[in-house]
Structures are given as structure tokens and as C-alpha cells.
NUPA-66230 format. One record per residue: x, z, y of N, C-alpha, C, O in turn. Coordinates in steps of 0.05 Angstrom, whole numbers, plus 5000, padded with zeros to 4 digits. Atoms other than C-alpha are relative to their C-alpha. Layout:
// residues N
XZYXZYXZYXZY...
END
This chain:
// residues 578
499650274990340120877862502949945003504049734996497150165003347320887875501150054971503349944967498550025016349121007814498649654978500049544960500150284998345220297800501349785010500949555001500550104983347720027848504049984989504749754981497049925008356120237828499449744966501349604958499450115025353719867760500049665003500849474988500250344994352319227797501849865018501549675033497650074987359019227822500849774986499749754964499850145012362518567807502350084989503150304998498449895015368518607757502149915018504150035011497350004980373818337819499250295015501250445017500649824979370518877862501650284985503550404995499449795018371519417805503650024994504850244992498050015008378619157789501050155032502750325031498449974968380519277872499650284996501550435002501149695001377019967859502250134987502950364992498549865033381620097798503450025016504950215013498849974988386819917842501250195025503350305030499949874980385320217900500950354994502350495009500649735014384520907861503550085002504550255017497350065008391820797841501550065019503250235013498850044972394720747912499050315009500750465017500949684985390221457936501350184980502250384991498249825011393821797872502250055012502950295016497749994996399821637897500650115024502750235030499950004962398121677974499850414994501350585004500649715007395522427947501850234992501850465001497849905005400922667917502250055019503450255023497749984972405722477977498550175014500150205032500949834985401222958012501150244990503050384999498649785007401823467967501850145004501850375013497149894997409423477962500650095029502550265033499750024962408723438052499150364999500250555009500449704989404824068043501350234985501950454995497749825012408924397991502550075013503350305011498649944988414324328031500250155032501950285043501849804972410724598096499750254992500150465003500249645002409325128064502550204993502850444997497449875008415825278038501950115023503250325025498649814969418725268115498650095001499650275015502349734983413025678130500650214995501250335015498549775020415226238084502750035017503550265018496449954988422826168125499350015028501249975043500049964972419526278194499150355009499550534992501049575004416727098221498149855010498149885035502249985000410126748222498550174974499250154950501549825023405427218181498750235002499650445012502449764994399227648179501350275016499950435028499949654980403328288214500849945025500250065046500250044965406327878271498249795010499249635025503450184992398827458284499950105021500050355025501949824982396327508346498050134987497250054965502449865012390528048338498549945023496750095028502650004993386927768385497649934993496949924970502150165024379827418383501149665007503049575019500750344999378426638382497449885004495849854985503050034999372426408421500349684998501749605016500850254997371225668411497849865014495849895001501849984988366725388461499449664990500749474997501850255011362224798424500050034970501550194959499950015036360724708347500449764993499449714971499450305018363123958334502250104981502750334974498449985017368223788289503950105009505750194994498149904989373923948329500550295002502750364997500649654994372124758344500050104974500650344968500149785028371124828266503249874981504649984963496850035009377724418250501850205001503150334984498149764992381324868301499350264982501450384975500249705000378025558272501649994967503350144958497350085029381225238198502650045005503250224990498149994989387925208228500950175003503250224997498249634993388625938254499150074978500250284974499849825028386026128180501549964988503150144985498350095005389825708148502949984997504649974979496250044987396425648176500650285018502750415016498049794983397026228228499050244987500150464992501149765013393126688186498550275014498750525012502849824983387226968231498949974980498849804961502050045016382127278204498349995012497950065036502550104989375626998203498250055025497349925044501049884981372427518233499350015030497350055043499050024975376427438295499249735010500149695033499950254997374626768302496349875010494949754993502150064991367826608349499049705007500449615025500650254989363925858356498350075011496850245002502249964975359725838421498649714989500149524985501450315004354525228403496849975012494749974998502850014992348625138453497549844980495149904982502450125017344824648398499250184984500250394988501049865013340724968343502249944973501850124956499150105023345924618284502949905012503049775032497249984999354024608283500349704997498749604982499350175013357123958279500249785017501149565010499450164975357123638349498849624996496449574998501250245007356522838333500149924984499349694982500750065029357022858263497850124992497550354983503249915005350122888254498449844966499549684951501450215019344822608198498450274994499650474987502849835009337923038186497049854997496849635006502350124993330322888179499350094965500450284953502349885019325322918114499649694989500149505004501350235007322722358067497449905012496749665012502450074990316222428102499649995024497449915032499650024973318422498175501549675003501049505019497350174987324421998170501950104996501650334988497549985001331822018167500850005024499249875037499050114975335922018232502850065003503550305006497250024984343521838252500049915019499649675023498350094965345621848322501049664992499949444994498150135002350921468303501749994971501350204959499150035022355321228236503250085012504049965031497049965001363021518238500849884980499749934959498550235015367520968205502650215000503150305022497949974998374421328177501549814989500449624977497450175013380620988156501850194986502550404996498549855017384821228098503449995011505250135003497150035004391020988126501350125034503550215038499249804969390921278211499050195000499250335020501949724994386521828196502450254986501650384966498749865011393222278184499150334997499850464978499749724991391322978207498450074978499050224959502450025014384022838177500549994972498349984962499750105027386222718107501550284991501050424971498749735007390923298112498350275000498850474987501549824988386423718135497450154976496850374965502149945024380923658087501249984977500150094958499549885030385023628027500150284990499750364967501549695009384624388037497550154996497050384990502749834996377324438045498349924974497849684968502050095025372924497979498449755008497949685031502150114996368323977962498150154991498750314973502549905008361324237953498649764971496649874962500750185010359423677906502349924974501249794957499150015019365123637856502050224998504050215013498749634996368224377844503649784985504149574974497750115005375824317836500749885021503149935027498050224998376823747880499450175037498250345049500549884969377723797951497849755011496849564999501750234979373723408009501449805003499749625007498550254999378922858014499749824982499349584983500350175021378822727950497149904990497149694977502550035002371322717941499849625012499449415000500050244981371522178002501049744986499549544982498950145007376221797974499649814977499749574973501150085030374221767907497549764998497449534990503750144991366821497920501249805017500449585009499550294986370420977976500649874985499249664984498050135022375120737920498349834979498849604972501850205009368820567880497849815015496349635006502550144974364520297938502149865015502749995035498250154978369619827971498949895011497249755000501350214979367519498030501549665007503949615013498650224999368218748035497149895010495349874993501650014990362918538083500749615001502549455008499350364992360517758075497249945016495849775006501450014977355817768133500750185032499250365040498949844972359818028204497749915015495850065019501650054977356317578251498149794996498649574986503350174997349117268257499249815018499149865043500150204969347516658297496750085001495650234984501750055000340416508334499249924977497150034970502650145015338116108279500150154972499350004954500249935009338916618234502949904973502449904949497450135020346116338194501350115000501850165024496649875007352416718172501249805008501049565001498250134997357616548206502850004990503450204978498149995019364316358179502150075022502949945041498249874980368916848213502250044988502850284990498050005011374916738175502449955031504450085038498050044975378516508239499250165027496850175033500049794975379216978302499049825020497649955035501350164972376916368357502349955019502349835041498150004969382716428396501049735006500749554990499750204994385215908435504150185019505250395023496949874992392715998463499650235027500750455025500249914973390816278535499350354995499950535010500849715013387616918488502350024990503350155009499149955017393316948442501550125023500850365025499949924983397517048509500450245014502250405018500749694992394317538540500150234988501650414993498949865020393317888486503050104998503650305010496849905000401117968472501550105026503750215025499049954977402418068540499450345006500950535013501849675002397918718540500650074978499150264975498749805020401218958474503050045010504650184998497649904994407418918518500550155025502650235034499049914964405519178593499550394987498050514971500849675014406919968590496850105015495349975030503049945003400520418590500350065045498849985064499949964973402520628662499049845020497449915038500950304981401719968696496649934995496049705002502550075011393519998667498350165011496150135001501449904988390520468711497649975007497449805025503150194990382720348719499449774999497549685011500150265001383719708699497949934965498550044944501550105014377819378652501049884983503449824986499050165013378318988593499549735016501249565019500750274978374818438640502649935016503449705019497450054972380918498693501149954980501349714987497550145013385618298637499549695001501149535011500250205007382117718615499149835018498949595012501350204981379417428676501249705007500449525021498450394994384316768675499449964971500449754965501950115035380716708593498650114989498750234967502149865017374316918593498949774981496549724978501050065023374016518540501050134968500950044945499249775019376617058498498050204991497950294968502549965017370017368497496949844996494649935001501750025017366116908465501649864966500949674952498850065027371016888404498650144983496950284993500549845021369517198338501150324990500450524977498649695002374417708342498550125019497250315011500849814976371917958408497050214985496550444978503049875013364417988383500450264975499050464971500449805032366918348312501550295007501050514997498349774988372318798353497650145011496750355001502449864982366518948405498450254990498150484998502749825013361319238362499650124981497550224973499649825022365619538305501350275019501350515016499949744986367819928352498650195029498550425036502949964975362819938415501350065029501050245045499150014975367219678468498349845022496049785015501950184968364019308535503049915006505349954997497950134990367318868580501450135018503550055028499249854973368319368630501650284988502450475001498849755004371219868588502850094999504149914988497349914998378020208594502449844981502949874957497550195015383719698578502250294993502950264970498349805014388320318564498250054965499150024942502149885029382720558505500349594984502249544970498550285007383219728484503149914985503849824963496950075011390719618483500350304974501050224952499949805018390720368440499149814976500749704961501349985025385420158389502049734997502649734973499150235008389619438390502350054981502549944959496849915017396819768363499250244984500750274965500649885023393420328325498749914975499250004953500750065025389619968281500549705002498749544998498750315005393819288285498749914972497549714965500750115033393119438206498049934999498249764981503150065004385619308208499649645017497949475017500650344987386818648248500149764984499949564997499550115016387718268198498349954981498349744969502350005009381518508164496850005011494650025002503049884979376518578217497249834989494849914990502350245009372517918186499050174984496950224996500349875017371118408124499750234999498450324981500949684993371319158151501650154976501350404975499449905028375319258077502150205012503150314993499549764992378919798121498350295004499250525006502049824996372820178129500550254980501550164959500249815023372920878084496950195006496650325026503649935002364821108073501050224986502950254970499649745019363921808056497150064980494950034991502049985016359021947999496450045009494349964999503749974982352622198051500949905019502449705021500050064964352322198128502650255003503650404986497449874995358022568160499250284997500950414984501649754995354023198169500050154970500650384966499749915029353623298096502449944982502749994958498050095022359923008073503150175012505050264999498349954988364323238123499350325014500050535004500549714989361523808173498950254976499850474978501249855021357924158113502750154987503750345000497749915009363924318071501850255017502350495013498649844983367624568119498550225013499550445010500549754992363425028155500050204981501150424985500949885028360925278081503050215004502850455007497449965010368825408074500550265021501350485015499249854985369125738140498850275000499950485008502149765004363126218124500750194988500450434994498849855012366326438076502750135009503850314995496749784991372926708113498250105020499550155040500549884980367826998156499549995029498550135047500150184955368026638226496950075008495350144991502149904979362426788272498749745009500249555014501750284995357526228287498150115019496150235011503150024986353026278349499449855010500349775032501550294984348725728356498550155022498950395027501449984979343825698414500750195023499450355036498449794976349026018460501449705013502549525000499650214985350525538520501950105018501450225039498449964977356725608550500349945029501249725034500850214974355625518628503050005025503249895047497449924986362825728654502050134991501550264970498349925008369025948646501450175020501450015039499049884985372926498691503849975001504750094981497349905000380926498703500750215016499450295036499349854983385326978722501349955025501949725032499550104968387627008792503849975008504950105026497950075008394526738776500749725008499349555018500250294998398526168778500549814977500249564977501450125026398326018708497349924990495849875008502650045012392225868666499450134985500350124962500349795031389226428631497150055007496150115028503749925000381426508613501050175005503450215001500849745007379027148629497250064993496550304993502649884997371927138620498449684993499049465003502450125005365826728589498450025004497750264999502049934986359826628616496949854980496649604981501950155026353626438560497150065010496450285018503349985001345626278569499850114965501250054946500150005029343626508507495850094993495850294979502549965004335326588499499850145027499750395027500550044976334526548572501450365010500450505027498749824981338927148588502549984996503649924974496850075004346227118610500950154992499850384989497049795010352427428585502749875000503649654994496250075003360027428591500150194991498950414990498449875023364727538547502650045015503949835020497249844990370927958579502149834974501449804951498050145010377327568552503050185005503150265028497349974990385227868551501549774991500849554981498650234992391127528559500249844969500549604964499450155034391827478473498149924992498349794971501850245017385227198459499949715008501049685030500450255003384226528457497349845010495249874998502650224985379125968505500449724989501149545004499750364991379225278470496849925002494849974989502650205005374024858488500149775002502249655007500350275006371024198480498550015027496550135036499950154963371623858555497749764999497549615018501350224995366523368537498549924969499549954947500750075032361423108481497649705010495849685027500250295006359622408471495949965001494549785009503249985016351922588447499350135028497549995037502049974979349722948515497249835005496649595004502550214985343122798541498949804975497349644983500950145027341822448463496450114997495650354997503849985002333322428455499649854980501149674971501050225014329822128412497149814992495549855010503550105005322921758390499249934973500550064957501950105025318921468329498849744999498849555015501650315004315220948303498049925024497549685026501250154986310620948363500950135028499450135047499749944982314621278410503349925016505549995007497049994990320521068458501050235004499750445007499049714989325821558475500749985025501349775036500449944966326121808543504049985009505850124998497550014985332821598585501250215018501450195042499849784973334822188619502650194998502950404986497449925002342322248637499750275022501950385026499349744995340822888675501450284994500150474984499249675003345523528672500950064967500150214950498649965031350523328611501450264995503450325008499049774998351723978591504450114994505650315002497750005004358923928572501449835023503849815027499050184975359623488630500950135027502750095043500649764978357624048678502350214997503450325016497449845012363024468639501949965017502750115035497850034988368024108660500349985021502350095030501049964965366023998732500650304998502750345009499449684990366524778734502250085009503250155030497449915006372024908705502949835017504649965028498450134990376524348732499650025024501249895037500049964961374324528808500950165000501450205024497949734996378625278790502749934996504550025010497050115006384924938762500249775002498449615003500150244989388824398777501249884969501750064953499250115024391123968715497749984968498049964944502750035015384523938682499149854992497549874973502150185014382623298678497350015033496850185049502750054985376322998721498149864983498949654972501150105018370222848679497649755026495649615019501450314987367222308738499649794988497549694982500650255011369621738709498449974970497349784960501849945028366521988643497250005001495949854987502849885004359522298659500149915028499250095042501850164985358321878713499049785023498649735046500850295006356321288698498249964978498749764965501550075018350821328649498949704993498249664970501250164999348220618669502449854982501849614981497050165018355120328624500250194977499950084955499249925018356620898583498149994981498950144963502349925015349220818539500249844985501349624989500750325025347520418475498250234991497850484993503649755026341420678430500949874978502149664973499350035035341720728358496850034980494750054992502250105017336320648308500050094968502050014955500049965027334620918235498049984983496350144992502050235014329920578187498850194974500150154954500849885027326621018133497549834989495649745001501950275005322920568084499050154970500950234956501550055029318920698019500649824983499749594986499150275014322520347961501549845010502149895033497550094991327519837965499549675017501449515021500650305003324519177984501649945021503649835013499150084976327019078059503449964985504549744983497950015000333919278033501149724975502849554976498850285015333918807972500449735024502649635028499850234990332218218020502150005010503449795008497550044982338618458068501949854972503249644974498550035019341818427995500949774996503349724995500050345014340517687976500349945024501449725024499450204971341017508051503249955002504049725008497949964984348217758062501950014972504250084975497849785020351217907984500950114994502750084977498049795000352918527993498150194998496550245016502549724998348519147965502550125012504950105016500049684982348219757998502250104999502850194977497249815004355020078011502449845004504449915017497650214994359319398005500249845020502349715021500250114973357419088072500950235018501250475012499049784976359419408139498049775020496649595012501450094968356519148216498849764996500649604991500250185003352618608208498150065031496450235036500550034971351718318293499449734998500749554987502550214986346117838318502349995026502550145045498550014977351617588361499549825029501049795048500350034978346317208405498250145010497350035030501149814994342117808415499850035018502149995027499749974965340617928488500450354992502150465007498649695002341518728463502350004984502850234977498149965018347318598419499550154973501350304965500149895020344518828358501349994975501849784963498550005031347819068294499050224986498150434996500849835024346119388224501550034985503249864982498650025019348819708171498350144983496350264989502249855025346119958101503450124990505750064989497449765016350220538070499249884972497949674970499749965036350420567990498150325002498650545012502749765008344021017974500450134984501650034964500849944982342621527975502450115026504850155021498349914983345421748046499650275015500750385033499349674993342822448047498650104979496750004968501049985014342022908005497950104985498150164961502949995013335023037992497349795008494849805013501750264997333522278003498749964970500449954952500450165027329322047939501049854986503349834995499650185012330521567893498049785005498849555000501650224988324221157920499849955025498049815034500350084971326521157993503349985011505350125009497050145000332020708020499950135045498150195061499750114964334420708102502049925005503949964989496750044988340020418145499250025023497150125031500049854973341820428212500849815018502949715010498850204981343019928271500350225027500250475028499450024979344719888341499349885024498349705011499150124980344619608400500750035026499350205037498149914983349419588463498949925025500150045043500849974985345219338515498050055002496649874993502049875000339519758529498049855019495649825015501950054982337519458592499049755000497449725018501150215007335718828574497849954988497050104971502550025016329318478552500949844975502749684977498750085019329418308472499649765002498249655019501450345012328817618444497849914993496949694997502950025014322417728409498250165022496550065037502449744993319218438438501249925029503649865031499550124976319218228513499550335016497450405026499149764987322118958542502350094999503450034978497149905003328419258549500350184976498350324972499849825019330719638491499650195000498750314980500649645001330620328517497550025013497250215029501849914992323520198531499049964969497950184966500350055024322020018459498750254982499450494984500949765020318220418405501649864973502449644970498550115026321320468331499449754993501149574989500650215015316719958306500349735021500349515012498750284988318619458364503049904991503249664986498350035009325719518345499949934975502249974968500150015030324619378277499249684998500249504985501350344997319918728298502149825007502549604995498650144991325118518340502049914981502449674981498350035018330718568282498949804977500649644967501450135010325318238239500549725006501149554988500950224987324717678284503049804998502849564995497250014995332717578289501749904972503649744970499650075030333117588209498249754992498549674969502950145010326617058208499049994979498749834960502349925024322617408171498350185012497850425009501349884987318217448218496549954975494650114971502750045015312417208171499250214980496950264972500349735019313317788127499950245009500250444995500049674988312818358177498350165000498950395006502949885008305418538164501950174974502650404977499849915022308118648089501950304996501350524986498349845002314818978099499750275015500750475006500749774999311719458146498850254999499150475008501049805024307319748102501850174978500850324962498249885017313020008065501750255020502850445007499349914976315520348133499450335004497250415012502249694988314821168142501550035019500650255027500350034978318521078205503249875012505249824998497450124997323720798251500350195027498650215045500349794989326621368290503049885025505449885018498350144977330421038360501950255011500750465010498949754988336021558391501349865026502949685021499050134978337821348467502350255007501450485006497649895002345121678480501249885028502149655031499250114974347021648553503549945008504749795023496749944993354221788552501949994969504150104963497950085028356221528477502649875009504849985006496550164989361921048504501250175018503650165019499049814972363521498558502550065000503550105022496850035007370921558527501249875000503649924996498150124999372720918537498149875028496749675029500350094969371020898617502149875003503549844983498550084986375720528666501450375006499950565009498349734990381021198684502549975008503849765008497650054993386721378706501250194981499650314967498949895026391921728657499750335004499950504986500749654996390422438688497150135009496250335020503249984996383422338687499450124980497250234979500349805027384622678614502350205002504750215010497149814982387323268621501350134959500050154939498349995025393823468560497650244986496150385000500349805016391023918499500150315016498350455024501249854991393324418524502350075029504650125024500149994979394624488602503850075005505650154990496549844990401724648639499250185017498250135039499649774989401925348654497450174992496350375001501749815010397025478606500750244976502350154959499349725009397526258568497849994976498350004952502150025032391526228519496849825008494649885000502050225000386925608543500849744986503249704982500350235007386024968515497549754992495749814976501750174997381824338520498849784965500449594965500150125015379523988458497949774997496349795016501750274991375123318452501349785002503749735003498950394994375122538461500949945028501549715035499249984973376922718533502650165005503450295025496949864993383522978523502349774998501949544990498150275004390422598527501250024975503050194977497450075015394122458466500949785004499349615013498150234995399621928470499349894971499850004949498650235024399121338422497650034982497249874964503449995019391621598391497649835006497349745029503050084990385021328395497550145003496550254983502649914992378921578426497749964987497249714988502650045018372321608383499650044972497549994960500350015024374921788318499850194988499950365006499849705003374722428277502750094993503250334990496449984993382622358275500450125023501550355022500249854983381922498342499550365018500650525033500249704994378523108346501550234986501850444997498749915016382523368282502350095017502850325024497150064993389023208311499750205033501750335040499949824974386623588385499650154996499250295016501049665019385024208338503150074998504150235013498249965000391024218319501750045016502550275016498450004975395424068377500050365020501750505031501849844985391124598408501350314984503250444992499049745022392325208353502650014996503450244993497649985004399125068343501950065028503650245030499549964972401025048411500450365018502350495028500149764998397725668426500650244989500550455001499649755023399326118374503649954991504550124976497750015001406725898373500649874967502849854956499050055029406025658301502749774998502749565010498050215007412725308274499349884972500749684967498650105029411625158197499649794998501349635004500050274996407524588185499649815015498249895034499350084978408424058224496549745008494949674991502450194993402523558262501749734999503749635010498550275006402922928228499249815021497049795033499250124977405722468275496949694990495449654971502050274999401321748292502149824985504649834986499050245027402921198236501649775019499949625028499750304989407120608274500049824984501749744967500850245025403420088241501449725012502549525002499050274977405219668304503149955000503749765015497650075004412719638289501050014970503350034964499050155018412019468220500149784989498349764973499350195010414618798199498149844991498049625001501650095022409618598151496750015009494849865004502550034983404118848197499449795014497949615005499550184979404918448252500449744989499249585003499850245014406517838210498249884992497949644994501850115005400217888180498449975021496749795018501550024981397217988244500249765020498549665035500350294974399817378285499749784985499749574997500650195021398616968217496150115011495049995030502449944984391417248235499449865040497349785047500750064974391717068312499149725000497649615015499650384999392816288284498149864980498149634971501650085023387716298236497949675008496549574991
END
């Protein structure tokens, strides 16, 4: 199907493609020469396999951050594999880059990870070392890249009214009193923003959210009103470049499957092969320091098939863990079943509660894990027999499968939004079975159509309700006969990274007066990054390994200032006035 689907590209679309291609050669190569020359100081430093630490490396979680970092010390500091342990209480590596299920069960994503070719520095570097599994030769970047380059996103359906109409979101809505504020908060420093909401900014123009930007900002990236104006003003000056495009999403970069197979796959594959140690269904429940006034693990403490164990630590091995994970407490349901709400005993949440009541500079995960009644949105995944539902999105919106991004029911009492990938999106989906994937951000509310709150909802209510929203309600007998299921995931603590905080409510990479610990996650501080992305966790892998291990050669590429270039900003306040 996608390769149907690539043929019914239009010939502007294909020309931007041909283009685009053009620009990642070039962008590719300047990598190259970055790491040729990295490696070349690397060679002029006394890093190298005889002076390595020998100790081990326990990583405590299996997302994408723990298998970045264990790349990193192979890589660059030149551990071997061996030495190199992931603790991962789930049954499957890969933290919230998820995507699994069966043609005859269903499909299911949590959640969709959106990269960007042009802030995702670490990420791009990163995987241009890691094979692709899917085209020998090339690496994972280029794989990515390649396949975006022909699938460009140019989305001509953002936002959905009641009566079922595309709206024309060419202009942002603003009125001066937003424009304002706005600039005012790209100029107050981050210091002066302490616990302060996006609401507390705007409260002299809340008519700032019911603009178009707000709505398309909102729910491409799954802010609330109450959420952390520091995490806000970030995503505002990191991806200024994308402001400009937000009506269209043509920043977006789609990776060929679901992240799980396009992204986590590879890489572990890669890691297997140097050997690294993988134990799932080991639940880290603590961590020990020594009785110092530094920071030094000494000891891990693991459930592992209902009997405990620690792991004895010296001062040269290595504790990073992940302080926090987004997916806790994640359930799910089916076509006739809701999923059960139950922010009880986030396990990574509990972590850090431990650990941060022994040392001081830790970080507090309160404002994070708890507050489930804010931090929740549920997500939704549609497995269908054949293509019919998806043609209709087709002809509704103009955009097959792959060239649209978010399309938000922006008078939704749950805020709902959908997106359709470019099929297939995993890979041992058929060729006779399509899915995509929505959203929505308020759970607790009753819908428009299905008269219950969302997180009481079964698949096939969600589905009615979206039905109802598109009006095509008269066709829902038909379309859901085509239906093998719609699989709901309620996620207590997904936003949970962009709480209200204070700036030492995340505690640094890696600690002051720390000897061989470090913190990794969407709950750590970097200056000048954004929270939620897989840049993120890349870039705290890094920070993290290099740090500890003393590496000098190559260097962690710095954050892009998009926001002090010229041409940015130009286009962007030509955007504010649209």
C-alpha cells in the first residue's frame, strides 16, 4: 500500500521530495566531515580501550535513553558490551517508543513520536551510526530520512469545526494583546517563571486561547492551560523554526513504521550484537549510596520474579537511571472494553521518591507524579480491514496516508485529534489492513455524541464519537463492519513533564558531587532543550556518559539557536501578522 500510495504523490509534492533529498545529502555529509573530525581528536586524546574504566554499567530502565547511553560507552569510550547491564521491569525494551499487536487482535500506539530533522541534533548523530535493519548499507538516519523525503508532510486539514468544516488556518488569530505577551515571555529570563502556568501568563488575553495557533500549538504538542510556562517559552524559541509552519506540520519527520520498529529495534539489534546484557522483567525498587558526602551508588536493589536482589556496586561502575517515565500506570482496553484509570504506585515515580529522600540535589518528582488528574490524556488505535474509513479521511482532508499530520475537532468537549501514518505502520501489518491513531486531552469530560467521559469509554464508543464529529454518522453501521478493533490506552502521567515547577524540581544529568551516578529522562534539566522529544533523551544519554567516563573527543552537539537567526524570526513575526 505505501508503495501505492508514494505513486499517487502529486508531481509539486515529488519535486519538494527531490528537493528535500538534496538538502539531507548535504545536511549528511556535514555530519560526516563533524564526525571525521571527532574522531580524528579522539585519536589525539589517552582515551582508549587500555585506559577504559573496567568497570560495569548498570542502566536502570529500557527506554530510549538507557540504550542510547549503553551506544555511547561502546561507541566513543570503548566499553565492552558485556560490561554493560539494562534493568527493565516491562516484558519489552523501549520505554515509550512503543507500537505492537496482531492483524487479528489489533494494532496499538501509546502514543505517535513526531522528530524534526533540523533540532533533533544528537538524534541524527547518533543514529547515523546505527545499522538500518531494512536497507543494509545505510544507516538508521538515513533510512528515516530517506522515506520522510519521499512522504513529505503538508497537512490540509489542522483544525475541525462543530459542523464538521476545515478550517482556514493560514492566519495564527492573534490579536495585538497575544502578540505582546507572547514577546514579552520570549524576553522575561527563565528564572523569573517559577510554577508559573501558561494560564498565569495570559490571564490579561485569554483571548489567546481560542486562536488557531493556540489550538494547533496545543495538541501538536499536548500542552494544557495549566502547564509549565518554562516547558512553553522552551518549545516557543526551540522550535521558533516550526512556527511558521505549524498550519501544515511540513516540519514533521515520519519514520518508515512506529518508533518501536524504526527506531528502538535497530538499535537494540546493534547493541545485541556488542553483547550488552538485557534484563527485562527486573524492577528496580531502590538505589543505595555510600555514606559520603559525595554521590556514589553502591548498591541496587531489583524485584525480579517475585524474589529480591541487589546488585553490590564499586566506586568505578556506573548507576544511570531514568528518574521518571511518561507511560507509568499506561492500561489499556478494546473494542468493548474501557481502560481502567489507575494512577496508583508509578513505578519510576516511586524511584525517585526513594532515591531523592537519600541525597540532596536530586530533583523532586511531586510536581510530576502527583497530579494525575492534569497530567492524563488517552490515546486510541483503529485497526480496520481494508481501506475504506481511511479513503473517506482521504477525500475529506486531501491528504493520503502519510501526508497529513493532527487533524483537531477543535470544538470537541475531549479535544480530539487523528492522525493516519503512510501504510503500512508495522511491520507485519497486511496489505488488506489500514489503522491510525487519535487522541484526546480531556478525559474527564462527557463526549459530544457518546454521553460519558472519555476514560469511561469502550473502543467502539470512541470511534462513534469520532464518527459523529466527522458526520458520518449515517455510515457507522457500515464502516464498522470493517472494524477488528479499536484498542483505547489511558496514560496517567503522559504530560507529567510539562507540570508547573520550579527549576530544581529537575534535578542536572548528572548531580554535583556525583562519582559514578547519573539521572537520565524527560525529568532532568538541560538548559535551552525541550521536554518530550527523543532529542531529549538522546542528548541526556549523552551528557550522562560523557560526563562520567571523562570522555573528551567528540563533542555533544550543542542546541541549534534558531531563535537568534535573522531570517527565522522574520519569518516568524511575518507569521504572528498573518
Amino acid at each position: 500500500m505505501a508503495k501505492k500510495t508514494h505513486r499517487l504523490l502529486k508531481a509539486g509534492m515529488l519535486a519538494g521530495a527531490g528537493a528535500a533529498a538534496v538538502m539531507f545529502t548535504k545536511k549528511y555529509m556535514q555530519v560526516q566531515e563533524e564526525q571525521k573530525s571527532d574522531s580524528d581528536a579522539e585519536e589525539k586524546t589517552e582515551f582508549s580501550p587500555e585506559t577504559v574504566n573496567k568497570g560495569q554499567a548498570y542502566f536502570v530502565g529500557g527506554g530510549l535513553a538507557s540504550l542510547a547511553g549503553a551506544a555511547y560507552l561502546i561507541r566513543d569510550c570503548k566499553m565492552e558490551g558485556s560490561r554493560i547491564h539494562i534493568l527493565e521491569g516491562m516484558h519489552i525494551l523501549g520505554g515509550s517508543n512503543d507500537g505492537a499487536g496482531d492483524p487479528v487482535n489489533g494494532f496499538v500506539c501509546r502514543g505517535g513520536r513526531m522528530l524534526n530533522e533540523e533540532t533533533y541534533e544528537n538524534f541524527w548523530e547518533l543514529f547515523s551510526t546505527v545499522p538500518s535493519l531494512e536497507m543494509p548499507g545505510k544507516s538508521v538516519t538515513e533510512e528515516i530520512l530517506n522515506f520522510d523525503h519521499l512522504h513529505p508532510t503538508h497537512a490540509q486539514g489542522r483544525l475541525i469545526d462543530k459542523n464538521g468544516k476545515i478550517l482556514d488556518v493560514s492566519s495564527m488569530g492573534f490579536n495585538n494583546e497575544d502578540r505582546l505577551a507572547l514577546g514579552r515571555l520570549m524576553l522575561t529570563p527563565e528564572e523569573k517563571l517559577d510554577d508559573m502556568t501558561i494560564e498565569d501568563w495570559f490571564r490579561d488575553s485569554m483571548h489567546f486561547f481560542t486562536t488557531n495557533f493556540w489550538y494547533m500549538w496545543q495538541t501538536t504538542f499536548a500542552f494544557q492551560r495549566w502547564s509549565s510556562l518554562f516547558e512553553f517559552k522552551r518549545y516557543m524559541e526551540r522550535m521558533i523554526f516550526e512556527f511558521s509552519r505549524i498550519e501544515t506540520l511540513e516540519g514533521v519527520t515520519r519514520t518508515p513504521y512506529n518508533q518501536y520498529e524504526s527506531v528502538i529495534l535497530p538499535l537494540k539489534t546493534w547493541l545485541e550484537e556488542q553483547g550488552v546484557d538485557f534484563s527485562i522483567r527486573a524492577t528496580v525498587t531502590d538505589i543505595d549510596f555510600a555514606d559520603e558526602s559525595g554521590i556514589t551508588a553502591s548498591a541496587i536493589h531489583i524485584e525480579r520474579d517475585g524474589e529480591e536482589e541487589v546488585i553490590g556496586l564499586q566506586r568505578e561502575d556506573l548507576c544511570i537511571m531514568t528518574n521518571g517515565c511518561m507511560t507509568d500506570c499506561a492500561t489499556l482496553g478494546d473494542m468493548h472494553t474501557a481502560p481502567v484509570f489507575d494512577a496508583q504506585k508509578p513505578i519510576s515515580g516511586e524511584l525517585w521518591a526513594r532515591v531523592t529522600a537519600k541525597k540532596a540535589g536530586l530533583g523532586s518528582p511531586e510536581p510530576f507524579f502527583g497530579h494525575p488528574d492534569q497530567t492524563n490524556w488517552e490515546s486510541f488505535t483503529v485497526t480496520c480491514r481494508g481501506n475504506k474509513l481511511l479513503k473517506m479521511i482521504e477525500a475529506y482532508t486531501g491528504n493520503i496516508p502519510g501526508s497529513g499530520a493532527l487533524m483537531t475537532f477543535k470544538d470537541s468537549n475531549w479535544l480530539m485529534s487523528i492522525v493516519v501514518a503512510a501504510q503500512p505502520h508495522f511491520k507485519n501489518q497486511p496489505a488488506d489492513t489500514t489503522i491510525f491513531w487519535g487522541y484526546g486531552l480531556y478525559t474527564d469530560r462527557t463526549g459530544d455524541y457518546v454521553k460519558k467521559p472519555m476514560r469511561e469509554c469502550t473502543g467502539e464508543e470512541l470511534l462513534t464519537e469520532l464518527l459523529h464529529h466527522l458526520h458520518w454518522e449515517d455510515r457507522k453501521d457500515e464502516l464498522m463492519e470493517d472494524v477488528i478493533n479499536v484498542i483505547p490506552c489511558m496514560m496517567p502521567y503522559i504530560d507529567s513533564q510539562f507540570q508547573p515547577r520550579k527549576m530544581s524540581d529537575r534535578p542536572k544529568v548528572v548531580p554535583e558531587g556525583s562519582v559514578n551516578f547519573a539521572m537520565i529522562s524527560q525529568f532532568v534539566e538541560i538548559p535551552e532543550d525541550m521536554v518530550f522529544t527523543e532529542e531529549y533523551s538522546v542528548r541526556a544519554a549523552r551528557i550522562a556518559v560523557y560526563t562520567l567516563m571523562g570522555y573528551k573527543g567528540k563533542k555533544i552537539c550543542p542546541v541549534t539557536p534558531y531563535k537568534k537567526n535573522p531570517k527565522v524570526l522574520k519569518d516568524a513575526l511575518k507569521t504572528a501578522y498573518r
